[in-house]
C-alpha positions as CSV (number, residue, x, y, z in Angstrom):
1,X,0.0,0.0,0.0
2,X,1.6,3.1,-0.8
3,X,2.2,5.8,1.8
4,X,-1.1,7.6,2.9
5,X,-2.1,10.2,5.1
6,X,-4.6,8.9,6.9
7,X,-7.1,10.3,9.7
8,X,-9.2,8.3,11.9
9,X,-12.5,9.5,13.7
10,X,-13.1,8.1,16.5
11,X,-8.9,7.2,16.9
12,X,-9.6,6.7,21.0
13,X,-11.5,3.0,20.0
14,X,-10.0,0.0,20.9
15,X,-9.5,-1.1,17.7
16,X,-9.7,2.5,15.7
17,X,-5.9,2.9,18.1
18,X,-4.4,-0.2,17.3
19,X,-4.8,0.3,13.4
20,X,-3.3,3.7,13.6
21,X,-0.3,2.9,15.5
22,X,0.5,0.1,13.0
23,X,-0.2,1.5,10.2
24,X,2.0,4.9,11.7
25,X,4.7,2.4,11.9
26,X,4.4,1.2,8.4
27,X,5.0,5.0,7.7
28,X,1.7,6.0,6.9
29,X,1.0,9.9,8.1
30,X,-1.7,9.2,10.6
31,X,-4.0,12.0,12.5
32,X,-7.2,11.1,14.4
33,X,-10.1,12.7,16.2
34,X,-12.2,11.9,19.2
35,X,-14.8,13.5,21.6
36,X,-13.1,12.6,24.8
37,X,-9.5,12.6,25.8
38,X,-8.9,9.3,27.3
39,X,-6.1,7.2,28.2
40,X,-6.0,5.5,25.0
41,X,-6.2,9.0,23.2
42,X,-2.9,10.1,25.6
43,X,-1.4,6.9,24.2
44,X,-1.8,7.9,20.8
45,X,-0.5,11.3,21.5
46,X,2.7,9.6,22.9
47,X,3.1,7.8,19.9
48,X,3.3,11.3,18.0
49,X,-0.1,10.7,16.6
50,X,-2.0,14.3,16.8
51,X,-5.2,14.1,17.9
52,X,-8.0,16.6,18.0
53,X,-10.1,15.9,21.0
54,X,-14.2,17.6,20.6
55,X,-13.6,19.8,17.8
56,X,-13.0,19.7,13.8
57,X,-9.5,18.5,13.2
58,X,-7.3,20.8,10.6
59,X,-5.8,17.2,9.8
60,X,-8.6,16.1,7.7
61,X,-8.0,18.9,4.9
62,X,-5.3,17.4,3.5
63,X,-5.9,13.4,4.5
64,X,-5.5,10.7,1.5
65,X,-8.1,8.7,3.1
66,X,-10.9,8.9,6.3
67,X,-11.2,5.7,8.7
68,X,-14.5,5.9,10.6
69,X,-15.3,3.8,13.5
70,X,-19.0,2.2,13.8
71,X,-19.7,5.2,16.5
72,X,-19.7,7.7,14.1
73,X,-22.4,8.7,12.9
74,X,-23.2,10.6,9.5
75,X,-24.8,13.4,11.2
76,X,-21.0,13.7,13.4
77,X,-20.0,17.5,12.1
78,X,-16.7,15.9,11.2
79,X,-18.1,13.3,9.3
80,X,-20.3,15.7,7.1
81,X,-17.3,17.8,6.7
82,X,-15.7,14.8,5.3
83,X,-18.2,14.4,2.8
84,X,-18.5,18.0,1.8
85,X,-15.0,17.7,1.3
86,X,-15.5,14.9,-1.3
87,X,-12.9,12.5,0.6
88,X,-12.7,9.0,0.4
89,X,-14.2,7.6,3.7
90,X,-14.2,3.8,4.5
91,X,-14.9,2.0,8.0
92,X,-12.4,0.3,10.6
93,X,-13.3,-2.9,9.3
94,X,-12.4,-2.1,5.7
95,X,-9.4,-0.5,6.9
96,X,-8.8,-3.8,9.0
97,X,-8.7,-6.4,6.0
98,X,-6.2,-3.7,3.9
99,X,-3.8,-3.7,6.6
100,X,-4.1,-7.3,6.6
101,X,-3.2,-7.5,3.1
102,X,0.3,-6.7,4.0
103,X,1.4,-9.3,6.0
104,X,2.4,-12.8,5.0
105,X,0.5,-15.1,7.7
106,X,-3.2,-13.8,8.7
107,X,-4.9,-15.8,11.8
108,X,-7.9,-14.0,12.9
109,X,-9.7,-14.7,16.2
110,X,-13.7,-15.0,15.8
111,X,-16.4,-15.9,18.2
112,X,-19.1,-14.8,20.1
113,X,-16.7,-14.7,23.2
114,X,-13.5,-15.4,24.2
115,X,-12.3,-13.9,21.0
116,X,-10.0,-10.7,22.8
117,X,-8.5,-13.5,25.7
118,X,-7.5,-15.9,22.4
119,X,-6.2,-13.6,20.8
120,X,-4.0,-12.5,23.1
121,X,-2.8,-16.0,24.0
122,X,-2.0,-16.9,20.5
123,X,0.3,-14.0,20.2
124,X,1.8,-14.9,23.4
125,X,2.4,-18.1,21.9
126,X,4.1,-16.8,19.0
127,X,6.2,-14.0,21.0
128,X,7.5,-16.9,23.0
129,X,8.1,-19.0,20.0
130,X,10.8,-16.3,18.3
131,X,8.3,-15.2,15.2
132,X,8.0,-11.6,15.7
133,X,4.5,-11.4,15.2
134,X,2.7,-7.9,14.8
135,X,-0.9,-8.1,16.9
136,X,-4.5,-6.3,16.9
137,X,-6.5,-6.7,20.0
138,X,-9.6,-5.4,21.1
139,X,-8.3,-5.4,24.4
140,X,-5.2,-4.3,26.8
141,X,-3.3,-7.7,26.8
142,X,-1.2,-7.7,29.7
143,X,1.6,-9.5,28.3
144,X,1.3,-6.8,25.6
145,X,1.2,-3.5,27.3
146,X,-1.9,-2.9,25.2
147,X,-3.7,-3.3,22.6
148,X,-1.4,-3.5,19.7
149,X,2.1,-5.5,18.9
150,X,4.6,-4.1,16.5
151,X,6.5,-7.1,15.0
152,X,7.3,-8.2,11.6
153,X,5.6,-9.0,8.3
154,X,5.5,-12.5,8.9
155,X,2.2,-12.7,11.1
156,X,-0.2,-11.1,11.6
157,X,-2.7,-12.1,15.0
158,X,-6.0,-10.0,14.6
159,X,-8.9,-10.0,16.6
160,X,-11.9,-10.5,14.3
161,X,-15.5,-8.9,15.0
162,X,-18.5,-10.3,13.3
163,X,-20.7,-6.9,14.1
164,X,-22.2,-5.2,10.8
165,X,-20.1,-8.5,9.2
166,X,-17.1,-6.7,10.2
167,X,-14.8,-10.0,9.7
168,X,-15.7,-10.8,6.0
169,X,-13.5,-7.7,4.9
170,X,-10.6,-10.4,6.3
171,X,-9.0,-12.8,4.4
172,X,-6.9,-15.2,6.3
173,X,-4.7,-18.4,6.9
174,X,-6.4,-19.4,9.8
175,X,-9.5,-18.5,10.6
176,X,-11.3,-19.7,14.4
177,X,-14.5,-20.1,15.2
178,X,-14.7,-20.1,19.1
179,X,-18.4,-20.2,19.0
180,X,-21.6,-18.8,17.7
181,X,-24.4,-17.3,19.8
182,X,-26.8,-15.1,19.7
183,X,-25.7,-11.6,19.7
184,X,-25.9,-8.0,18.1
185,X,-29.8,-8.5,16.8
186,X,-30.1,-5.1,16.1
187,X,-27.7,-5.7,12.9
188,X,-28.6,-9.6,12.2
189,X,-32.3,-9.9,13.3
190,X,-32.0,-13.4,13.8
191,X,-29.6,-16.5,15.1
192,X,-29.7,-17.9,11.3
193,X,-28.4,-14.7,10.1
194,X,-25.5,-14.7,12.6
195,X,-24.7,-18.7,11.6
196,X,-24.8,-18.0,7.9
197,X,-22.1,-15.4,8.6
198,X,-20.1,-17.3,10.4
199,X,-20.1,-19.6,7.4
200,X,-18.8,-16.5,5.3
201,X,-16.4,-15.8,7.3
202,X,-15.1,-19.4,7.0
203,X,-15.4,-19.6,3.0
204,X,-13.2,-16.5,3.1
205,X,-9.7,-18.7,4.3
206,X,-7.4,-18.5,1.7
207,X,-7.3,-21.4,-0.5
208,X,-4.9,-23.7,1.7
209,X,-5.5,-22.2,4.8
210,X,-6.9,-23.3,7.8
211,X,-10.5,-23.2,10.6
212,X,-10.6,-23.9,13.6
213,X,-13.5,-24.7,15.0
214,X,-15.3,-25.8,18.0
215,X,-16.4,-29.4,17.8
216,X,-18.7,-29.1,20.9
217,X,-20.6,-26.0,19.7
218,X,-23.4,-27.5,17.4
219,X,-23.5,-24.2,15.4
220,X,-19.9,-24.1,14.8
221,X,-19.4,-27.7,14.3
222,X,-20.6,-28.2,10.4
223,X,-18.7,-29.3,7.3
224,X,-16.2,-26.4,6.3
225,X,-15.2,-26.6,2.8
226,X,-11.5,-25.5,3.5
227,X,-9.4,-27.5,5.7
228,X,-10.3,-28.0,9.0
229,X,-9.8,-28.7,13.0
230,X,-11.8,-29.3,16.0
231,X,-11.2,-28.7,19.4
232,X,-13.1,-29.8,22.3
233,X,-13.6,-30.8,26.0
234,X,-16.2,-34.0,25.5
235,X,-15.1,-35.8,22.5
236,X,-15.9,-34.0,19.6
237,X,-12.4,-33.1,18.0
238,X,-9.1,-33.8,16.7
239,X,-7.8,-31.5,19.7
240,X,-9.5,-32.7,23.0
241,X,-8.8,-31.8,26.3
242,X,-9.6,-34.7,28.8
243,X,-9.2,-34.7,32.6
244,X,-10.0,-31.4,33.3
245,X,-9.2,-30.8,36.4
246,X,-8.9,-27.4,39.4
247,X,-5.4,-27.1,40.4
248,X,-6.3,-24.1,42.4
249,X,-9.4,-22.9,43.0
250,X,-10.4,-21.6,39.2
251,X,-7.8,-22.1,37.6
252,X,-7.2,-25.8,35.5
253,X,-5.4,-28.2,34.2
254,X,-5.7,-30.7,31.5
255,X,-4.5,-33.7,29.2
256,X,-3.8,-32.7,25.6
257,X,-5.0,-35.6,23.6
258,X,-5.1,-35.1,19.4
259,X,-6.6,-37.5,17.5
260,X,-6.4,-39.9,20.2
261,X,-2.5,-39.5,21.1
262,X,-1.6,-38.0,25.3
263,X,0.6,-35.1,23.9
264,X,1.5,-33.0,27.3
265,X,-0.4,-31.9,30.3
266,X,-1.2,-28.2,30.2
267,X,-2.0,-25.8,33.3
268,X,-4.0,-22.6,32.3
269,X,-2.3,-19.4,34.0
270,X,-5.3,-17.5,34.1
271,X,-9.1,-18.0,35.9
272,X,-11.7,-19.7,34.3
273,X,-13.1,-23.3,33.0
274,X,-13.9,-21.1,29.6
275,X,-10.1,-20.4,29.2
276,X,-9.9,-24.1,28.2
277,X,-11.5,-23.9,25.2
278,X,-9.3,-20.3,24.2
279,X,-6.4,-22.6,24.7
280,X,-7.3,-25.1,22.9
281,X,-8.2,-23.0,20.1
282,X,-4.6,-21.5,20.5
283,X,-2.8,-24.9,20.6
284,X,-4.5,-25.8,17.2
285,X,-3.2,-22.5,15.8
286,X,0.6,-23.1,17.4
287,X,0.6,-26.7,16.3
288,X,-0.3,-25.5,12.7
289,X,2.6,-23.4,12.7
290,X,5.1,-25.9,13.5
291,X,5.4,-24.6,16.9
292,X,7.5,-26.8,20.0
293,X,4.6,-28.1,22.3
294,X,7.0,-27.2,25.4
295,X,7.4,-23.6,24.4
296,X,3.3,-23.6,23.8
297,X,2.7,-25.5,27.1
298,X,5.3,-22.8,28.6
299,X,3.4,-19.9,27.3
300,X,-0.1,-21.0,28.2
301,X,0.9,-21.3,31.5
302,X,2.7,-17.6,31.8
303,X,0.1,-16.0,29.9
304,X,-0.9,-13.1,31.6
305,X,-4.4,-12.3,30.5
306,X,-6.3,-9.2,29.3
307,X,-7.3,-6.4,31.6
308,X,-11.1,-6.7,32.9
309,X,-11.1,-10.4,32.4
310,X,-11.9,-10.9,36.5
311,X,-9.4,-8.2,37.4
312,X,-9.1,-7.5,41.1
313,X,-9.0,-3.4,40.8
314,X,-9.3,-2.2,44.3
315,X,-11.8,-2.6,47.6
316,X,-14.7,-0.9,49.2
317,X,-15.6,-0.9,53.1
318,X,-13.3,-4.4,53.1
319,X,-14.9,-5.6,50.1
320,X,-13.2,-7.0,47.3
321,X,-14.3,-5.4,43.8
322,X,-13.7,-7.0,40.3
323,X,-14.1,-5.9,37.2
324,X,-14.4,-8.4,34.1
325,X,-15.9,-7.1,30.7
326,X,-18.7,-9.8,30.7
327,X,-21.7,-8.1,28.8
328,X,-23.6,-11.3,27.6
329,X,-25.7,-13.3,29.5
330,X,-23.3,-16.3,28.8
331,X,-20.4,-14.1,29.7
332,X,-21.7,-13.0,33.1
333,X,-22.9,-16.7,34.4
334,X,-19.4,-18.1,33.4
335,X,-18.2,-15.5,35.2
336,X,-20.7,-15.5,38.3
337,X,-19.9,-18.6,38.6
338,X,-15.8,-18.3,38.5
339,X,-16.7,-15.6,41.4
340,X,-18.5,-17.7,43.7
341,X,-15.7,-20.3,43.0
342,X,-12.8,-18.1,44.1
343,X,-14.4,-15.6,47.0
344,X,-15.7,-15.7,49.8
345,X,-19.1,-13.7,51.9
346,X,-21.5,-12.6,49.8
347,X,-21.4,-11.4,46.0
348,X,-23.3,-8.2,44.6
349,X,-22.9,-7.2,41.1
350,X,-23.0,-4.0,39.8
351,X,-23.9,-4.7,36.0
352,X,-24.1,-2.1,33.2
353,X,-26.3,-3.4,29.9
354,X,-24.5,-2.6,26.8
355,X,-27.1,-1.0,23.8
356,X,-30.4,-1.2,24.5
357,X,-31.0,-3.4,21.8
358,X,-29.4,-6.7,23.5
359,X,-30.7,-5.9,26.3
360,X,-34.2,-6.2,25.2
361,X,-33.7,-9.2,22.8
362,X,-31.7,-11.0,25.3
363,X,-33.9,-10.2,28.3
364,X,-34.9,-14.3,28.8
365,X,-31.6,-15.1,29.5
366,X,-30.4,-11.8,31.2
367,X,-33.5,-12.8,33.7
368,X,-31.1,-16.1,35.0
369,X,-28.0,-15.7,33.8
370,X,-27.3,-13.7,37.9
371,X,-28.0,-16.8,39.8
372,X,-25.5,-16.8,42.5
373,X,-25.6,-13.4,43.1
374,X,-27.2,-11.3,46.4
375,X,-28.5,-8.4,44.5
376,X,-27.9,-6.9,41.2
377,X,-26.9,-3.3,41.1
378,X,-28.3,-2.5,37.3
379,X,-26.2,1.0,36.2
380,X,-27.6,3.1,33.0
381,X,-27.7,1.6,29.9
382,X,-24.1,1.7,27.8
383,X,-26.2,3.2,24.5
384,X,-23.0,3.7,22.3
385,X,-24.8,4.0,18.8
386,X,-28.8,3.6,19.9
387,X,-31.2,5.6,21.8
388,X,-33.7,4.3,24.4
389,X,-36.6,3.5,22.1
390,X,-34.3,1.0,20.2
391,X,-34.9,-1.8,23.3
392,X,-35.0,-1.7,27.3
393,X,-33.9,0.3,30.1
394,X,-32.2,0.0,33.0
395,X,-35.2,0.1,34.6
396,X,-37.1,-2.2,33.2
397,X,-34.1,-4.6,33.4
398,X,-34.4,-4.3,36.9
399,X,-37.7,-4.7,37.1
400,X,-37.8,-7.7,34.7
401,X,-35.1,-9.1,37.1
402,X,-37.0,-8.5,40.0
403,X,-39.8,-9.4,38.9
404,X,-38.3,-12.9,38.3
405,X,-37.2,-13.3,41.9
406,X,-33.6,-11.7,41.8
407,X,-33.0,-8.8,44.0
408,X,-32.2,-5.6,41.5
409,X,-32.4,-2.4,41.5
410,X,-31.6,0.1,39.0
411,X,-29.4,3.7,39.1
412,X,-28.2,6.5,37.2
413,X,-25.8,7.8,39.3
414,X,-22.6,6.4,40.6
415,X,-22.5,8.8,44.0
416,X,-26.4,6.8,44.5
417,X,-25.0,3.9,43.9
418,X,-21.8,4.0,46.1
419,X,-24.0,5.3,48.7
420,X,-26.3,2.4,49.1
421,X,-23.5,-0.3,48.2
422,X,-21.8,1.0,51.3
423,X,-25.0,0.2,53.3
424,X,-25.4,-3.3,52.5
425,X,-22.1,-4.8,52.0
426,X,-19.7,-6.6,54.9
427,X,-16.0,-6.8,55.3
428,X,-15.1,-10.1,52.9
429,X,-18.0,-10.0,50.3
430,X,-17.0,-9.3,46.8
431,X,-18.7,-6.5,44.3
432,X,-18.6,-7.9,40.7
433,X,-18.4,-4.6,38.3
434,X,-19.5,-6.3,34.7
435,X,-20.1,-4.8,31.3
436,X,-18.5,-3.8,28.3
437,X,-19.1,0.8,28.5
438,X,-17.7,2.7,30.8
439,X,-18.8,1.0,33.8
440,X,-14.8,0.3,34.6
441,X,-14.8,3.9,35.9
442,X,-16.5,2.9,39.2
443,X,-14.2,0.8,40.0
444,X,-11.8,3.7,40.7
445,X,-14.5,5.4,42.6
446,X,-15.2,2.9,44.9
447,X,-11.6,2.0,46.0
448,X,-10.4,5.5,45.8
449,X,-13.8,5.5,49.2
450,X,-12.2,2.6,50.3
């Protein structure tokens, strides 16, 4: 790709900042915009990446090319600016699968969950393994730094997104398929929709190439046309894992069997029985490569996770909080559960839905999925791109919930809601801070209270 000067709106997103700071160090003149200055946006700054934070940057005059993140809206006064201008404007996704065009290797990470964690531990992998390879997260890998690796042409580890079909604009070696659930309704309507592009993304592996897919997901588990692999915990792969087993509380260990054949006993570094399935996922992708099962055994163990993936982050009135990004109802029972695994005294969660949307077309499984839990704290809805009248309430979660037999109640204010958390909570009980907006920002409050 020849050199560009390119300017992102919206540059502070997860994945917005990771594709600027790569493509900055491919030489590319890159600029970006955003309405807030956060800690991502200070990173980019850092990186001598100018960015114009709540105003009309002068950047995009002269800019070869406009990058616009799903958040922006055509009414942004940047955006229409853009378009008055007559410049080319394409979205991060588009922008995702050119950058990918450069590299030798692709592997991209899809899923309904567990997508950021495997990602992250298949570069780890890699790292470990001596191949330089250069990484896109849409998370702060802590092994990382971040959300973005530097490295060489050779490989490149992406994190693949199947919103708005995000991940067909990739084209890749090795495409995995965690898992496929129902999600993001508000773009796909319905669970067949979501399947079928699952499928797409599949049929795009280069001829050659490689999926890997879950064998114990029914949805995933289908005839691929390219070459393929299964993983699984009960039977249903080349890759299994077999005597699963706690070596501390939440965290496990494992026989590595493929087709049949003991290879090594692993021993996951981080929390959680879902982690098994991310590294088996990551050891199909190593093994692929020709990697040394000791070095992968190695790094799987060392891994170091990916920030608000059950991250202690502080305490309140001798309370334990954790944050953890779980926005789904799977992701928040999995979690719940790893919670009442690990602490002790009671457990509250402080949950904030993400869109309205989900929330609404969800609701039947959002209405279980916080068995375990004392009461559920339900925080103001995480719109990003919708408005109320696009699905439920925070209110009417709570209500739902309540309505259901789980204790909930529902705020708008995080001053309220310290106030009343510090009325019903005991030295040794744990708050559980879950979603996927800006609910991390509470946990700060509350341990900054103490």
């Amino acid at each position: 790709m020849k050199k560009l000067k390119i300017h992102f709106l919206g540059i502070g997103g997860i994945s917005q900042s990771a594709i600027a700071l790569i493509l900055k160090s491919q030489g590319h003149i890159v600029s970006g915009s955003d309405r807030v200055r956060s800690r991502m946006v200070e990173t980019l700054i850092a990186g001598q990446i100018p960015v114009c934070v709540n105003g009309i940057s002068p950047d995009i005059a002269d800019a070869d090319l406009i990058v616009a993140s799903a958040a922006i809206h055509p009414d942004d006064p940047e955006y229409a600016l853009c378009v008055k201008l007559g410049k080319k404007i394409i979205s991060r996704a588009k922008m995702l699968g050119v950058l990918s065009r450069e590299f030798e290797n692709v592997i991209s990470i899809a899923g309904s969950h567990g997508k950021t964690t495997t990602t992250a531990m298949i570069a780890e992998i890699f790292i470990r393994a001596g191949l330089d390879p250069t990484v896109h997260v849409g998370g702060e890998a802590v092994d990382l730094g971040g959300n973005v690796r530097i490295g060489g042409k050779k490989f490149f580890i992406t994190e693949a997104c199947e919103y708005v079909d995000s991940f067909l604009e990739l084209k890749s070696d090795v495409s995995v398929i965690l898992n496929i659930q129902s999600d993001h309704l508000d773009y796909f309507k319905t669970f067949e929709n979501i399947n079928r592009s699952f499928g797409k993304f599949a049929s795009h592996t280069k001829d050659g190439g490689l999926v890997v897919y879950l064998g114990d997901d029914e949805n995933a588990n289908k005839r691929y046309e390219q070459k393929s692999i299964s993983f699984s915990i009960s039977g249903h792969g080349v890759l299994e894992a077999r005597n699963i087993k706690e070596y501390v509380k939440g965290k496990y260990k494992f026989d590595l069997y493929m087709l049949g054949t003991k290879l090594i006993k692993v021993r996951l570094g981080v929390y959680g029985h879902h982690n098994v399935y991310n590294a088996l996922a990551s050891i199909a992708v190593a093994l692929n490569y020709g990697i040394d099962i000791g070095t992968i055994k190695d790094a799987i163990y060392h891994f170091g996770g990916v920030k608000r993936r059950f991250e202690e982050c502080g305490s309140f009135k001798g309370a334990k909080v954790i944050t953890d990004y779980a926005h789904h109802p799977t992701e928040i029972r999995a979690t719940i559960e790893l919670a009442r695994r690990v602490t002790p005294g009671k457990l509250f969660v402080v949950f904030q839905p993400h869109t309205y949307s989900r929330t609404k077309a969800l609701l039947p499984d959002f209405l279980t999925c916080f068995s375990g839990s004392k009461e559920v704290l339900v925080y103001k809805v995480y719109g990003a791109r919708e408005t109320p009248d696009q699905g439920m309430d925070e209110k009417e979660l709570a209500r739902r919930l309540s309505l259901a037999g789980q204790r909930a109640f529902s705020f708008e204010d995080y001053d309220e809601m310290k106030e009343y958390l510090s009325g019903i909570i005991s030295p040794g009980d744990t708050i559980l801070v879950l979603g996927a907006g800006d609910i991390v920002s509470f946990c700060s409050i509350l341990d900054a209270a103490k």
